[in-house]
N, C-alpha and C positions, 0 to 999 in steps of 0.2 A: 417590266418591273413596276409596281404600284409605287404609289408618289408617295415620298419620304413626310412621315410627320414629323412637323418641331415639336417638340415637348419642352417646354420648362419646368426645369427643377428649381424650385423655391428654397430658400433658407436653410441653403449650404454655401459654406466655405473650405479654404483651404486652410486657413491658419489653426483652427480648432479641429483635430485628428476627430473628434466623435461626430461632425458636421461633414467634413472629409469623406467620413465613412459612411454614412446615408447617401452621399452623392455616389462615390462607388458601387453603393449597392444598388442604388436606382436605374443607373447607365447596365449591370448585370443584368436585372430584372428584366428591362427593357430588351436585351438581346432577344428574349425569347417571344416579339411580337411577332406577327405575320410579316410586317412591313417593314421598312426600312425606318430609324430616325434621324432627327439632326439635334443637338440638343444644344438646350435656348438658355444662356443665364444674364442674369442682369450685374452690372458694372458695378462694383462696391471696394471699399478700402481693403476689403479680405477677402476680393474675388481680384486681383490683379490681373491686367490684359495678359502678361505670359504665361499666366497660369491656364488663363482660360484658352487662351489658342494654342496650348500644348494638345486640348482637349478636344480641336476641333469645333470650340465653341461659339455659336451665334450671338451677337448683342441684343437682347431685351433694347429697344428703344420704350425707355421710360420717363417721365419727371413726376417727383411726389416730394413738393414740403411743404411738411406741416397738414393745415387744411388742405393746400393746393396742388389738384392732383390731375395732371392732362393728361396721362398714358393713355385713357379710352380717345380724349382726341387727336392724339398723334394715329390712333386705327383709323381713323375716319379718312385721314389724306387719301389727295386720290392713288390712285393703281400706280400710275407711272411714275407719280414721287417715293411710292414703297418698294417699287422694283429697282429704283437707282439706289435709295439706302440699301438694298439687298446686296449689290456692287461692291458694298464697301463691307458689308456681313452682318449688318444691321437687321432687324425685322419686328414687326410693331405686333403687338397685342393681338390685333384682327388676324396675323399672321398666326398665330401660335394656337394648335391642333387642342393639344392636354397641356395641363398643369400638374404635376407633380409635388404637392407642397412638404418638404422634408423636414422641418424645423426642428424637430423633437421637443422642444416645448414653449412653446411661444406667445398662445394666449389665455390668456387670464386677467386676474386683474392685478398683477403684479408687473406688469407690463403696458401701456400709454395704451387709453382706449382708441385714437386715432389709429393706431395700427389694426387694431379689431375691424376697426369700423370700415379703412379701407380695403381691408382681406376682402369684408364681405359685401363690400360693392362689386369686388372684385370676383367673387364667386358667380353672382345675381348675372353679371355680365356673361359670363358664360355658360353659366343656365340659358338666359335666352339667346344664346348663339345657339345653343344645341351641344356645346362641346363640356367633355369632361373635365372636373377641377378633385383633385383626390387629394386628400391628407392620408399622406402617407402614417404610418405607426408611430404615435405620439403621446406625449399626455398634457391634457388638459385642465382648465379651471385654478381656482375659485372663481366663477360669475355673480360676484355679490350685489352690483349696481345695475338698476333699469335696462339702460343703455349698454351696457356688455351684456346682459343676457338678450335685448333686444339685437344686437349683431349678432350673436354667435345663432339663434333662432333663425336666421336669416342663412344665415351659412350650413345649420344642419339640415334645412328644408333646399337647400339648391344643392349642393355638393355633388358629386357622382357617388362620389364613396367617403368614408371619414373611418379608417383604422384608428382605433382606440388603445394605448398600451397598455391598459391596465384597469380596475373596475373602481379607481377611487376615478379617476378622469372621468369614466363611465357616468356617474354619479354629478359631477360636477355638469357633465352635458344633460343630465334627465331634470337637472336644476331647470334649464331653459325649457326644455322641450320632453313633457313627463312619458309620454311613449314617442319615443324616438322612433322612426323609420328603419328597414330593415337596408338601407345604406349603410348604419351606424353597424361597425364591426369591431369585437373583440379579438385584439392577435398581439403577440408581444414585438419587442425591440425586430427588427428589419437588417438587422447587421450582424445574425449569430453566424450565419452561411457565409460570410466572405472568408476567402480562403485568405490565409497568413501567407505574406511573398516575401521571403528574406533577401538582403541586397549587403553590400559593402559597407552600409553605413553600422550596421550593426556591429558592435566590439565582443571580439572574444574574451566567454566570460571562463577563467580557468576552474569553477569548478560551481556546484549549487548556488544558487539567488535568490532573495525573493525582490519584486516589482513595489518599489511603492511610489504610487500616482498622487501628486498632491494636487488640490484646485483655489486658484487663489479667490476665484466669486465667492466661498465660504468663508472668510476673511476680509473680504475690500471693504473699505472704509464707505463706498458708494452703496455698499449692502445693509450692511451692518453701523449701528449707532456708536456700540460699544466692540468698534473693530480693531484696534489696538490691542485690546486686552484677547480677545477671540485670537487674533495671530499669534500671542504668545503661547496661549494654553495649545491653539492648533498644532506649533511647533514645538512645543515640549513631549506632546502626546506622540507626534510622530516619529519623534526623534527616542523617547521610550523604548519604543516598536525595534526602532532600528536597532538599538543598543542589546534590547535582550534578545534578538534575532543573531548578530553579531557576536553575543556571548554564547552561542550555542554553534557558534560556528558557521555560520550563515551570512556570506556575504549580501551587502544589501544596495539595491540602486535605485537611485530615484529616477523617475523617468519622466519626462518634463512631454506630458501631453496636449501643451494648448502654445503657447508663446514668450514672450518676456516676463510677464507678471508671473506665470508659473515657473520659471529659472530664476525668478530671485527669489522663490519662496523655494526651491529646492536648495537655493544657496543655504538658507538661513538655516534650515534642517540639517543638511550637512556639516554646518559649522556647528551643532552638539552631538552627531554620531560619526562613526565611521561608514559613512557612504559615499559611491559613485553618482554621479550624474552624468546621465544618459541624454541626449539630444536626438533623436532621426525623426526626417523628414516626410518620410515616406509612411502615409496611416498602416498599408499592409505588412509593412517594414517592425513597425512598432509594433502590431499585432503578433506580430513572427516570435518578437524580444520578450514580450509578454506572457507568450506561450511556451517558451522551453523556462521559464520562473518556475522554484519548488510552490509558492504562494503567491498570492498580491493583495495589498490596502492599498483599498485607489477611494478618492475622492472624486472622480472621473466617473460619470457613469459609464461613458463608452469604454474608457478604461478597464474597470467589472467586467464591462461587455467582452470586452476581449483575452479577457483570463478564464472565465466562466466557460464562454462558448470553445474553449479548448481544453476543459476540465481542469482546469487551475485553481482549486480551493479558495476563495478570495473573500478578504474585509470589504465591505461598503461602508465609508461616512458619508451620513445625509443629511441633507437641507431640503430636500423636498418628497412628497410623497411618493415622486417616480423610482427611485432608491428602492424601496420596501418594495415594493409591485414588482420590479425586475429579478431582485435578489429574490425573491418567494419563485420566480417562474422557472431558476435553476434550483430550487430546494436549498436556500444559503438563508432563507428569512433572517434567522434567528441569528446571521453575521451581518447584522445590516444595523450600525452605529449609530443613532439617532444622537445623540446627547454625546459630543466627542470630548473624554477629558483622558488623561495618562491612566486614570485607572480603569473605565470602560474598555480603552480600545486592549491595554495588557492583556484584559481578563476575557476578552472575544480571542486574542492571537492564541492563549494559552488551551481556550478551545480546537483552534484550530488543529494547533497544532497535536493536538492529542489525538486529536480524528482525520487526520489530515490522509491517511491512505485510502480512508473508507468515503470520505468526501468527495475523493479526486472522483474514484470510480462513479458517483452516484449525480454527481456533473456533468460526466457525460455520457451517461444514461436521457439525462436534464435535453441537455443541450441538441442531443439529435432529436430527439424529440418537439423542439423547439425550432429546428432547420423543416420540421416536416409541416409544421404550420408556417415557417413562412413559404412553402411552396404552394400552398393551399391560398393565401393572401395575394400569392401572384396570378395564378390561377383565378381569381375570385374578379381580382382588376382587369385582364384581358378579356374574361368574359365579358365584363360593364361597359368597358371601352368600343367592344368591336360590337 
């Protein structure tokens, strides 16, 4: 048998069901190498150790703060000190075959340039190892400043591969580098194809539902200047939703796709409609709950994701351009909430629900269609790889 690659997969967790999700679809993807893997993640507040050795996971041995970043000299030790961290399930940098980078969206300039900056030392390095670093299906930019379009320059010219979700990120990378190399690839979201795995946690719903996903980043006070006032209007407008869904007979549940922050904004929604809240664990789980919904308004991208890719009619509210790009790639553009206030979103449900059999159908027309490029994207990787 050939020798097992580590791969690490980058910037997934567990606590956030859409980050979740990338990493599952990664570890899928992955099955279908020639070779054996072992797979490599680094230690974080949302990557806990018994999550991670559920998974049979190795430790990144890393340190990065701030400016100060040793992980390339923790690779340097010698042989016999990386074989004894090995002992304990440790493995450095110089260890680790591929990169998988999953973030779904992570740099820009909306985000601290030191992280740019050491992504793309971090590419460069394994550029000159010889080994592959792939961004996985993402989207990127604004590069408004020097020194971001000088990283991100750096990281389209090393990279193995850089899947692009969409043609406004497209745009933001031709900002840095105006003929991009034929590395740079157009493919959407990476997580239409995982199958939905139902389990116990899910509650029997006695009769029709719709899903609705709130996200509390479009609201936090850390985001937004005037986020007090945004949290009200966010939950009046959802709570709308609920009310005239529920006046037509349609029970309605909220389903809490991230952590705490998101269950108390499902509190506060449900204290003006009659809603359920939903809690599971499990991403494929929640995918599963998702998909037997008559509709869904999710706030969530991977939320959409996961209604859409099972022909579920679905509202998107957005904050960012990824929204509009995903919802246009199941033919839903034109339900993709830009400007969320109670009469916007009413007057999008009121749509739906008018079209809502002819929708279903033409979603998943969408959606297999969208499974069959991402088999092409995996395809495209294995080839680069080997």
């Amino acid at each position: 048998m050939s020798k097992a690659l580590f791969v690490e997969i980058k910037g997934v967790q567990f606590r956030n069901k859409g980050a979740y999700l990338m990493l599952l679809a990664s570890l899928e993807g992955l099955k279908q190498l020639p070779q054996p893997t072992e797979l490599v993640l680094s230690p974080g507040p949302n990557l806990p150790y018994p999550e991670r050795a559920r998974l049979g996971a190795w430790q990144k041995l890393s340190y990065r703060r701030g400016g100060l970043d040793l992980t390339p000299l923790i690779g340097k030790l010698p042989s016999a000190v990386q074989r004894l961290f090995n002992r304990y399930g440790m493995v450095s940098e110089r260890q680790v075959d591929l990169i998988l980078e999953a973030s779904g969206f992570a740099y820009g300039d909306q985000w601290p340039l030191r992280f740019l900056q050491n992504t793309a030392k971090e590419v460069v390095r394994f550029a000159k190892a010889g080994k592959p670093f792939v961004f996985m299906p993402q989207a990127f930019g604004p590069f408004k400043t020097e020194d971001s379009k000088a990283a991100m320059r750096d990281i389209i010219n090393n990279a193995r591969l850089i899947f692009v979700r969409d043609p406004v990120s497209l745009q933001h990378l031709q900002s840095c580098v105006p003929n991009l190399p034929d590395s740079v690839v157009l493919t959407p979201d990476f997580t239409v194809g995982l199958t939905a795995r139902p389990n116990d946690e899910i509650p029997a719903m006695p009769g029709a539902y719709a899903a609705l996903i709130p996200n509390n980043k479009v609201v936090s006070k850390f985001n937004h200047a005037d986020a007090e006032k945004m949290r009200a209007d966010y939950i009046a407008a959802f709570a709308a939703a609920a009310n005239k869904l529920a006046a037509q007979g349609m029970q309605c549940v909220l389903v809490n796709h991230e952590g705490k922050e998101d269950a108390q904004l499902c509190e506060e929604i449900a204290a003006k409609a009659p809603c359920t809240i939903v809690q599971i664990e499990d991403p494929l789980a929640v995918k599963a709950f998702i998909g037997k919904a008559e509709l869904a308004i999710s706030s969530r991208f991977h939320g959409a994701v996961n209604a859409l890719s099972q022909g579920v009619p679905c509202i998107a509210t957005s904050w960012s351009h990824k929204y509009h790009a995903m919802m246009s790639d199941f033919g839903m553009g034109d339900y993709c909430v830009a400007e969320l206030s109670e009469q916007n979103l009413l007057h999008a449900l009121q749509q739906l629900l008018d079209n809502k059999d002819t929708l279903a159908s033409e979603v998943k027309q969408k959606a297999a269609a969208l499974k069959q490029q991402n088999a092409a994207m995996w395809q495209r990787l294995y080839q680069s790889i080997n």
